[in-house]
C-alpha positions in Angstrom: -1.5 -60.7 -80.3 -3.4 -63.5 -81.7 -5.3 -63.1 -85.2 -9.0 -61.6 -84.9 -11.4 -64.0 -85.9 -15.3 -63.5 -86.1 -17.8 -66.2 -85.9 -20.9 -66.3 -87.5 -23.8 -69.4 -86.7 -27.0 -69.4 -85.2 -26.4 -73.0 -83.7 -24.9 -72.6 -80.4 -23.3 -76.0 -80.4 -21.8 -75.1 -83.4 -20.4 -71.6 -82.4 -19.2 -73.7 -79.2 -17.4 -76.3 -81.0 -15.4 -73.9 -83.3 -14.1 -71.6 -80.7 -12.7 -74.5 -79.0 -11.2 -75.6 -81.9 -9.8 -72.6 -82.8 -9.1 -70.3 -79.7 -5.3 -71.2 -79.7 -4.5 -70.1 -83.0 -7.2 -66.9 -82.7 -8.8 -64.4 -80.9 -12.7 -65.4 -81.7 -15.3 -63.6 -81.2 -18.8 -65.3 -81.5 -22.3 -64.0 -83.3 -25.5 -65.8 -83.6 -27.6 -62.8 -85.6 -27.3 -59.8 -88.2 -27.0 -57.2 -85.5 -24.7 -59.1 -83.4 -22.4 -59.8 -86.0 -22.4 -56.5 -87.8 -21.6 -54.5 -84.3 -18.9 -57.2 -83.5 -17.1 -56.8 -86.5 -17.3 -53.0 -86.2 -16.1 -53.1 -83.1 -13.7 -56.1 -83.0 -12.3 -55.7 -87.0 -11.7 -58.8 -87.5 -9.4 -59.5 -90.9 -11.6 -62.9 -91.3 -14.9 -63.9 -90.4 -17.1 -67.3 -90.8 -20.3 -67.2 -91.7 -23.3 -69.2 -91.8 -25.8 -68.0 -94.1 -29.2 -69.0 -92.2 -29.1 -66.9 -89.7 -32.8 -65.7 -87.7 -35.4 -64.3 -88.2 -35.5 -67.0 -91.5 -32.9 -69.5 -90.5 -34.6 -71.5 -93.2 -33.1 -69.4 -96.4 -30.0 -67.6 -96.9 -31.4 -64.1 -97.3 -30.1 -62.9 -93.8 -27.1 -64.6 -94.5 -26.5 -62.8 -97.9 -27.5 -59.2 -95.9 -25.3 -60.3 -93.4 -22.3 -60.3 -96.0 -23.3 -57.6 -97.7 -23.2 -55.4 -94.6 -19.8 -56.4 -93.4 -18.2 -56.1 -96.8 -19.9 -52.8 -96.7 -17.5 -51.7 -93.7 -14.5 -53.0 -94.8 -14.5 -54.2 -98.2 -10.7 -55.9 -97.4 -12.4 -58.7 -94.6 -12.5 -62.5 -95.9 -15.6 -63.9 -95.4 -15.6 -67.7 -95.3 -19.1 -68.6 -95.9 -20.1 -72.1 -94.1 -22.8 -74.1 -95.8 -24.9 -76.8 -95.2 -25.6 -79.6 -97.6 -27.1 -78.6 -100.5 -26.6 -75.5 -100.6 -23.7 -75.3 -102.9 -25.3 -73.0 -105.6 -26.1 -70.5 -102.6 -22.6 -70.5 -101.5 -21.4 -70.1 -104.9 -24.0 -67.1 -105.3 -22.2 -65.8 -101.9 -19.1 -66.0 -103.7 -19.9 -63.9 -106.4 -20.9 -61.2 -104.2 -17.7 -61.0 -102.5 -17.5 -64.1 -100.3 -13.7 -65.1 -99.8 -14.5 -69.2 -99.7 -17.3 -71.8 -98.8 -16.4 -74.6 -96.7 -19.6 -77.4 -96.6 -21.1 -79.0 -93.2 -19.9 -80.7 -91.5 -16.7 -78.7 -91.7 -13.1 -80.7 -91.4 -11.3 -79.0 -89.1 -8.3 -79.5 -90.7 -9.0 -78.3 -94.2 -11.2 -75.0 -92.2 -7.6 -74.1 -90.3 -5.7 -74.7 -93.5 -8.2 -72.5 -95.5 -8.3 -69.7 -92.3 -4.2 -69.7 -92.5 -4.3 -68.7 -96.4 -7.4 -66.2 -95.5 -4.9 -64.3 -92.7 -2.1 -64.3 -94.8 -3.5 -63.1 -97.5 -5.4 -60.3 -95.8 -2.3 -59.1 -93.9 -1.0 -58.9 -97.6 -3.4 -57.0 -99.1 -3.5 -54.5 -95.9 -0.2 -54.4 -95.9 0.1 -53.7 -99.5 -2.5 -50.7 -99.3 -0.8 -49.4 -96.1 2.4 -49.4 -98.0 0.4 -47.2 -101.3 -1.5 -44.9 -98.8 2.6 -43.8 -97.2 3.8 -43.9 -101.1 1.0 -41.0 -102.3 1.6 -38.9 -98.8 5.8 -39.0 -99.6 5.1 -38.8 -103.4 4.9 -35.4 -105.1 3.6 -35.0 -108.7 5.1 -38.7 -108.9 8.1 -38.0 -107.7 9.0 -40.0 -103.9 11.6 -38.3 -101.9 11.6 -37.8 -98.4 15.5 -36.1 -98.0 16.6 -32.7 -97.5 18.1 -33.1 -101.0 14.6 -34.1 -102.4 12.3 -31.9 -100.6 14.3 -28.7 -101.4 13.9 -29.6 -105.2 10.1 -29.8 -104.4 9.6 -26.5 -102.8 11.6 -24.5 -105.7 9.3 -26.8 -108.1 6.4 -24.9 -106.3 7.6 -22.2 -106.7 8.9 -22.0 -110.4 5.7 -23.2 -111.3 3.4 -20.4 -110.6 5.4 -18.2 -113.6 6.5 -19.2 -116.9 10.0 -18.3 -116.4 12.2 -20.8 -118.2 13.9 -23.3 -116.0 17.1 -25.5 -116.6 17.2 -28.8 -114.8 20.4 -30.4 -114.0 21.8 -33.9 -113.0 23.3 -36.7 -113.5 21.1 -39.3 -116.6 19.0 -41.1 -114.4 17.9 -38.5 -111.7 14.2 -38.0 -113.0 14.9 -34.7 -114.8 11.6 -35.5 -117.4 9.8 -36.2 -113.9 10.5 -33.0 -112.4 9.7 -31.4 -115.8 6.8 -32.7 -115.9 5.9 -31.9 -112.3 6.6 -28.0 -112.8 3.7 -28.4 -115.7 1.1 -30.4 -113.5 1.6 -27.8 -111.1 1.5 -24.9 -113.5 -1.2 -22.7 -115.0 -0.4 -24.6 -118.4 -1.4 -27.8 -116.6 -4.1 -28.5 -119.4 -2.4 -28.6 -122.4 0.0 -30.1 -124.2 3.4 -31.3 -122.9 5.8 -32.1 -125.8 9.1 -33.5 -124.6 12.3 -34.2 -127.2 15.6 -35.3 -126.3 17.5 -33.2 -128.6 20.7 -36.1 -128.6 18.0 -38.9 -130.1 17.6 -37.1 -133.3 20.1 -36.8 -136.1 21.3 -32.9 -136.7 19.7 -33.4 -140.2 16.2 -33.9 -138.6 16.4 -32.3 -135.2 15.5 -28.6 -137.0 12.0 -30.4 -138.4 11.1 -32.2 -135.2 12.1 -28.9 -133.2 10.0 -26.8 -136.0 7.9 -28.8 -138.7 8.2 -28.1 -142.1 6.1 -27.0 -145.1 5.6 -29.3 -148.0 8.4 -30.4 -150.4 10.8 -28.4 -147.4 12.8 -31.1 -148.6 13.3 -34.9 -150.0 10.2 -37.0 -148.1 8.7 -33.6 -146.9 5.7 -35.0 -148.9 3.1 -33.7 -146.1 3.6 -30.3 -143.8 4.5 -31.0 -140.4 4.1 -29.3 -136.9 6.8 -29.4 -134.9 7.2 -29.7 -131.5 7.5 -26.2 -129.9 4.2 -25.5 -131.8 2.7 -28.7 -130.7 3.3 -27.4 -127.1 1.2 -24.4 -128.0 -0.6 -23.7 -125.0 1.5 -25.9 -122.5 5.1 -26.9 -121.8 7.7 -27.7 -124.0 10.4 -30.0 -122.7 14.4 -30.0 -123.6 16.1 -32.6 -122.9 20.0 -33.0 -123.6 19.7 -28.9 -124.6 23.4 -28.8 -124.9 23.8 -31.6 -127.8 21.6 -28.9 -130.2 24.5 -27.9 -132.7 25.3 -24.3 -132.8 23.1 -23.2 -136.1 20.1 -24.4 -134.3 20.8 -22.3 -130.9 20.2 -18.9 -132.7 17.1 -20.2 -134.2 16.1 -21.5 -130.8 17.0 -18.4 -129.5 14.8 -16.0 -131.7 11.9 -18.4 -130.5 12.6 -17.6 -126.7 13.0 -13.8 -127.2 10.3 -13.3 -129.9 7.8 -16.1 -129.5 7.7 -16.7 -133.0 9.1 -19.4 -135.6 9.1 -20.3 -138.9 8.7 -24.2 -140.0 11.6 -25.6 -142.1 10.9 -24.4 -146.1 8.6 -21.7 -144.8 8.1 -17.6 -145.0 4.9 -17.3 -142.4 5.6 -16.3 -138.4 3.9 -18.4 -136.1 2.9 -17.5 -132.9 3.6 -20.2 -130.1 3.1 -19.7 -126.4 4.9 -22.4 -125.0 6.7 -22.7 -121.6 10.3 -24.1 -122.2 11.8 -26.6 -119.7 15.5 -27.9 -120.9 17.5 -29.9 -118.7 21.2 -31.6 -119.5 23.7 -33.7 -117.7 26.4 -32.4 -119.3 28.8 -29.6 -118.0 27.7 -26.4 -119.7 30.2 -24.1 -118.5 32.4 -26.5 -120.8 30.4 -25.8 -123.4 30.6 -22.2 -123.3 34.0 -22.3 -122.4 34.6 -23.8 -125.8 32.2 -22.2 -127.8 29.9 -25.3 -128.3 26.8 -23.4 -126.4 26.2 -19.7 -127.2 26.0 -17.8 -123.7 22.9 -16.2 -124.7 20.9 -18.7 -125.0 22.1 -20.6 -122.0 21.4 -17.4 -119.4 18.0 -17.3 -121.7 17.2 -21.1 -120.8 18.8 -20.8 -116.9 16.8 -18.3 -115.7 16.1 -20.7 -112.6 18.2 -23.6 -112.0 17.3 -27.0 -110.3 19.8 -29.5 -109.3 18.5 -33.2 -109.2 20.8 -35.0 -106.8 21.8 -38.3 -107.6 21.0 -41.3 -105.7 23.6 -42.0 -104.1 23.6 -38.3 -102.1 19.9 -39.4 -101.3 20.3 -42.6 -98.5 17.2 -42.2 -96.9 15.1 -42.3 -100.3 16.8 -45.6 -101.6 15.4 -47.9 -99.7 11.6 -45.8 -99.8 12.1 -46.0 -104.0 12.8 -49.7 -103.8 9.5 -50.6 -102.0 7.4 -48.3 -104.4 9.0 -50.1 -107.4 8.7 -53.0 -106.2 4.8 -52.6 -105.2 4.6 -51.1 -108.3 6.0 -54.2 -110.7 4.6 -56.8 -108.4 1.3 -55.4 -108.9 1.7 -55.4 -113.0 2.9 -58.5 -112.8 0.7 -60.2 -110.6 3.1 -61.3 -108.0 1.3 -59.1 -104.7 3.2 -60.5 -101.5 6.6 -59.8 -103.0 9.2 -58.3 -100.5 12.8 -57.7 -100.0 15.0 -60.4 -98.4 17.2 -58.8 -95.8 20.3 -59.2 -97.5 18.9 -57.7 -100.6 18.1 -54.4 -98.5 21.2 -54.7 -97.5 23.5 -54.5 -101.1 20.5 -51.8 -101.9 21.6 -49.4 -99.7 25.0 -50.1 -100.2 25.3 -49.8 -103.6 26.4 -46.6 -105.2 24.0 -46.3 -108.4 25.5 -45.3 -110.9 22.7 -45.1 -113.1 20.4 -43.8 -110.0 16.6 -44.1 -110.2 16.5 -45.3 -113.6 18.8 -48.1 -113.0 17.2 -49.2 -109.8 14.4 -48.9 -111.5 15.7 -51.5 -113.6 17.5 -53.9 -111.9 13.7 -53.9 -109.4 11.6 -54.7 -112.6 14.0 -57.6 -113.6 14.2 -58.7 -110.3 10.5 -59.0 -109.8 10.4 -60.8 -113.3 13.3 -63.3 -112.5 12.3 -64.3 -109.0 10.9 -67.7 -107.8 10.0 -67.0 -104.7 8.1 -64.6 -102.2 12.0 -62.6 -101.5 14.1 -60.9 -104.0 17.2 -61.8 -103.6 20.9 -60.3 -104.1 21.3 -62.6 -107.1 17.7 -61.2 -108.6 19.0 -57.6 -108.3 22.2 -58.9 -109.5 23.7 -57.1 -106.8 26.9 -59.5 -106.3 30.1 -59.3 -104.6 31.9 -59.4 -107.9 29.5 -56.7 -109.1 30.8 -54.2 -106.3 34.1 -55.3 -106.8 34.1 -54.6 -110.5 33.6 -51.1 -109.7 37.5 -50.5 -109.1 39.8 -51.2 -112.0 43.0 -50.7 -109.7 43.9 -51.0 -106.2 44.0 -47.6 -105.5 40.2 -48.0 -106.5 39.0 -51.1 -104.7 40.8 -49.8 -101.7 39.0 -46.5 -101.7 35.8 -48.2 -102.6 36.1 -50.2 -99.6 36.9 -47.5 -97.3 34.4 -45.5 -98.9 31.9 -48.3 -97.8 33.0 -49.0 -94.3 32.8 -45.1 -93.7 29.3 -45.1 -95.1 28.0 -47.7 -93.1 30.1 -46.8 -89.8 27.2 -43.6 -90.3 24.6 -46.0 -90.7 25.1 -48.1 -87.8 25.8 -44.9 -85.5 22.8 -42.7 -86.9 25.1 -40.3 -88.5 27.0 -39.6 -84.7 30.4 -39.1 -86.1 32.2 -39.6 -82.8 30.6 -42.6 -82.7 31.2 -43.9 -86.1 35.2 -42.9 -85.6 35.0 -44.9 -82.4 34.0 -48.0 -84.0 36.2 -48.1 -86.9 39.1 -47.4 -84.4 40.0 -44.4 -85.5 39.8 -40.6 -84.7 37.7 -38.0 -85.4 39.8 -35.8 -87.8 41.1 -38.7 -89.4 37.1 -39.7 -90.1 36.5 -36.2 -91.2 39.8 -36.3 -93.7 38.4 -39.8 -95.0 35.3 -38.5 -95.8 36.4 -35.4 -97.5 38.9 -37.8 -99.3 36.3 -40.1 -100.7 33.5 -37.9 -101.6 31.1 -39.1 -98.6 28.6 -36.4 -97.4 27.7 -35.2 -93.9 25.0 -37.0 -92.4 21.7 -34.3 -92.7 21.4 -35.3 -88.6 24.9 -35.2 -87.0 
């Protein structure tokens, strides 16, 4: 279909000499008044409209002109309006422009520079639609922030529902990089503690000297430089959520103290004799193996069945294919738009090594390689070479050839599904193989069942 084009003018010949002009290239629709053209462009939506701004009943100013504008910017605030003006009327056409006028173009109009200016009007309307088409899917997939439209994903959502009508204490698992503070953060937004304060400390950031202050504050001269006294964390999250992060780097002297909190709701800052009582919801989350740790007596098993009362598993990325390619075109919406580059998209290829890619460091490092990407580029496509998604990168990922051979197979299994839509038989077929050979490969390499067989 050809690009919707209204026009505006109350001189006939005019109209007529445009829509020849322009009927190859566009689907015009002509209007010589205010009522016309308002119930056209209702009707019609046109992405870009000319307009002249002496239109009847007072042809002679541009007051009906200016109404004019105002009305169809009115329905659809997106529309360029190309104002056409005669001579003279520069400072009117500039006024038009600063009430929401696209461009002016003066009479007589150069056809050549009018279809040069109507190509950049189209394109960049069908940006900007697409653009908020693109944010209106992101906020129906997202939850709390959080964009995940797999099984995977959307069972950590509904238990995030659930958990967060309670204050139970709730342990959140996965790999660094699977949004663990995000989902944290969700079960507070969605919690009766929604309005207060939500202190977050990643307990491996802080030295063991210092992690009993920032977990507890400390009264004046606690200490050397304890010049001042000092909340702490847990009772800055009075009232709210308190979030854990790396719980299984606190050292073992700090895990009863931690535990008297949970069981008593009570602590006492470093240097001080006074019980303080905190109401506080505690969130920790690790990617570390705890059973390890209580195996070898690095995590006391009381406080880890106090703190895994409920247990969420953030899956990585790479056991979340149909959300990598969704997360890609948020972030890169989201950079483009902070970086003033709207109109960015992803060259083919570069969807291509997206999907294939294992991510290693999942969101977060997509995250990051889209953000440099965005930064780095030249162009309107990000390439394989802005993600820095080479070849050599995926081959660097086996150190033997035991490695790069499984990696390989591990790739042309993955995207045998892919192309086949998960059908198994299908995917055995075209590799040449048979189907409990395919099934032995993927148990072999760690590739999981399609969610649709």
């Amino acid at each position: 279909m050809k690009p919707r084009l209204l026009i505006v003018d109350d001189d006939e010949g005019i109209r007529t000499q445009l829509r020849w002009a322009l009927a190859s290239d566009y689907e015009v629709q002509l209007a010589w008044d205010r009522a016309t053209a308002t119930e056209l462009f209702r009707t019609f939506r046109p992405p870009v409209v000319l307009l002249d701004l002496g239109l009847p009943p007072h042809a002679s100013t541009p007051d009906e002109g200016l109404a004019t504008l105002s009305d169809l910017l009115a329905l659809d605030g997106l529309a360029k309006v190309v104002i056409i003006s005669g001579q003279g009327e520069k400072e009117t056409a500039l006024q038009a422009v600063g009430a929401g006028a696209y461009d002016f173009l003066g009479k007589p109009v150069e056809m050549d520079e009018l279809k040069l200016l109507l190509k950049r009007c189209f394109h960049v309307a069908h940006l900007e639609r697409e653009y908020r088409e693109m944010q209106q899917r992101f906020r129906e997939d997202s939850f709390e922030g959080m964009l995940g439209t797999s099984s995977r994903m959307q069972a950590v959502f509904d238990t995030i529902r659930k958990v967060a009508t309670t204050d139970a204490p709730v342990l959140l698992l996965g790999e660094s990089g699977t949004g663990k503070e995000m989902a944290a953060q969700a079960i507070h937004q969605r919690s009766a503690r929604k309005d207060g304060p939500f202190a977050a400390i990643n307990c491996s950031a802080i030295p063991e000297t210092l992690l009993e202050s920032e977990l507890f504050g400390h009264e004046k001269g606690a200490f050397t430089g304890a010049h001042v006294q000092r909340k702490g964390r847990i009772e800055n999250s009075n009232g709210g959520t308190l979030f854990l992060d790396e719980i299984g780097e606190i050292p073992l002297s700090l895990q009863v103290k931690l535990l008297r909190f949970l069981q008593e709701q009570r602590i006492e800052r470093v240097g001080g004799r006074q019980e303080i009582q905190v109401d506080t919801r505690v969130i920790a989350a690790t990617n570390a193996d705890l059973q390890k740790g209580l195996t070898d007596g690095t995590l006391r098993e009381d406080l880890y069945y106090r703190l895994a009362v409920v247990q969420i598993l953030l899956p990585p990325l790479r056991d979340r294919e149909s959300d990598v390619n969704l997360l890609a075109q948020s972030l890169l919406q989201q950079f483009a738009a902070q970086s003033g580059k709207i109109g960015l998209a992803f060259h083919p290829e570069a969807i291509r090594a997206i999907q294939q890619h294992s991510w290693p460091g999942n969101v977060r490092e997509l995250q990051n390689r889209v953000r440099r990407a965005v930064i780095m580029c030249e162009g309107k496509r990000l390439t394989v070479q802005d993600l820095e998604l080479t070849q050599s990168a995926v081959a660097a990922q086996g150190t033997s050839l035991k490695e790069a051979r499984e990696a390989l197979e591990r790739e042309m299994i993955q995207q045998a599904l892919k192309r086949h839509s998960g059908n198994i038989t299908a995917a055995a077929v075209g590799l040449g193989i048979s189907r409990p050979t395919f099934y032995e490969l993927m148990e072999k390499l760690g590739v999981k069942k399609p969610e649709h067989e």
